[in-house]
C-alpha positions, 0 to 999 in steps of 0.5 A: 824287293819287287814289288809283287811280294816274289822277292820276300817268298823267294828269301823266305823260301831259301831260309827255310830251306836253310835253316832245314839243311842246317838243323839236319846236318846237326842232326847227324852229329853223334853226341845227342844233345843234337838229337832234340831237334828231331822231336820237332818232327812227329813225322820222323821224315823231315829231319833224316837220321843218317850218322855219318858214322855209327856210335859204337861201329862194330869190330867183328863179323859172324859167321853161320856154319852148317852141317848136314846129317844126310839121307844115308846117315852120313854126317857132313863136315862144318861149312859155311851157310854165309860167306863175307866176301872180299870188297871189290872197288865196284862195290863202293857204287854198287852193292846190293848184297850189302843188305843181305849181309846186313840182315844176317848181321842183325839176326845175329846180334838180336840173337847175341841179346837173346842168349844173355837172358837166363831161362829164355827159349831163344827158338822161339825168337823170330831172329832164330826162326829166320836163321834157321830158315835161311839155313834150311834153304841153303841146304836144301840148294846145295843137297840133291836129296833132302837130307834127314836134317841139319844143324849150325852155329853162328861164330864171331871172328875179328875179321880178316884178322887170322890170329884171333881163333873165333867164338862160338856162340849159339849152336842149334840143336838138330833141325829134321828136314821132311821133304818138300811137298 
């Protein structure tokens, strides 16, 4: 040990860090009798909450479909509002539109909850206003003219599993479009 007291900090130092590094990866474990440390922080920014891999890790997609009721009365086929694309190797490094998905994903599964529920207005969630908003501006991107108004569903598939046929969860009742001012 010096004698300036350096020694005694510098090992003090390196077991704090230590110790944090330890009780953070323990932390991480999926059963939650490691989550007790976490009450030590009132923060909830020491202790990171990061699960290297998710209790119940979900085992089906949604999918947002749309149609349009357009300005001449012409009714739209069923198409896509969101579309889950195929992983490219580049998008292990880089994929920001991992988030959007991600949204769309909880929007719909707070939806999910919501239709469990008996006598419940589920239009006036924020999750169905926020879906419906954010199929409303997809319509209006891929129409010229803006059409009387529009209507989608929100399905759940397996996949890229084909064999299983979706289901169909919610679907909305018809949205009139005014035009933008």
């Amino acid at each position: 040990m010096r004698p300036d007291g350096r020694g005694l900090v510098s090992t003090a130092v390196t077991g704090a860090l230590a110790a944090w590094f330890g009780v953070t990866v323990l932390s991480q474990h999926p059963h939650q009798v490691f989550d007790r440390f976490r009450r030590y922080d009132l923060t909830g920014l020491v202790i990171a909450n990061w699960r290297f891999f998710a209790p119940e890790p979900a085992q089906h997609d949604f999918h947002v479909l749309h149609r349009v009721l357009a300005a001449d009365g012409v009714q739209t086929p069923w198409s896509e509002t969101t579309r889950i694309p195929r992983r490219r190797l580049r998008q292990a490094l880089w994929f920001p539109d991992r988030r959007q998905d991600k949204a769309m994903f909880d929007v719909c599964n707070e939806l999910i909850v919501y239709l469990a529920r008996k006598d419940f207005d589920i239009t006036a969630t924020a999750a169905y206003q926020v879906l419906r908003d954010a199929v409303e501006l997809a319509v209006r991107g891929e129409h010229a003219a803006t059409p009387k108004g529009f209507q989608f569903v929100i399905a759940r598939a397996t996949g890229y599993d084909e064999t299983t046929e979706p289901e169909y969860l919610l679907v909305s009742k018809f949205v009139p479009l005014e035009e933008a001012a």
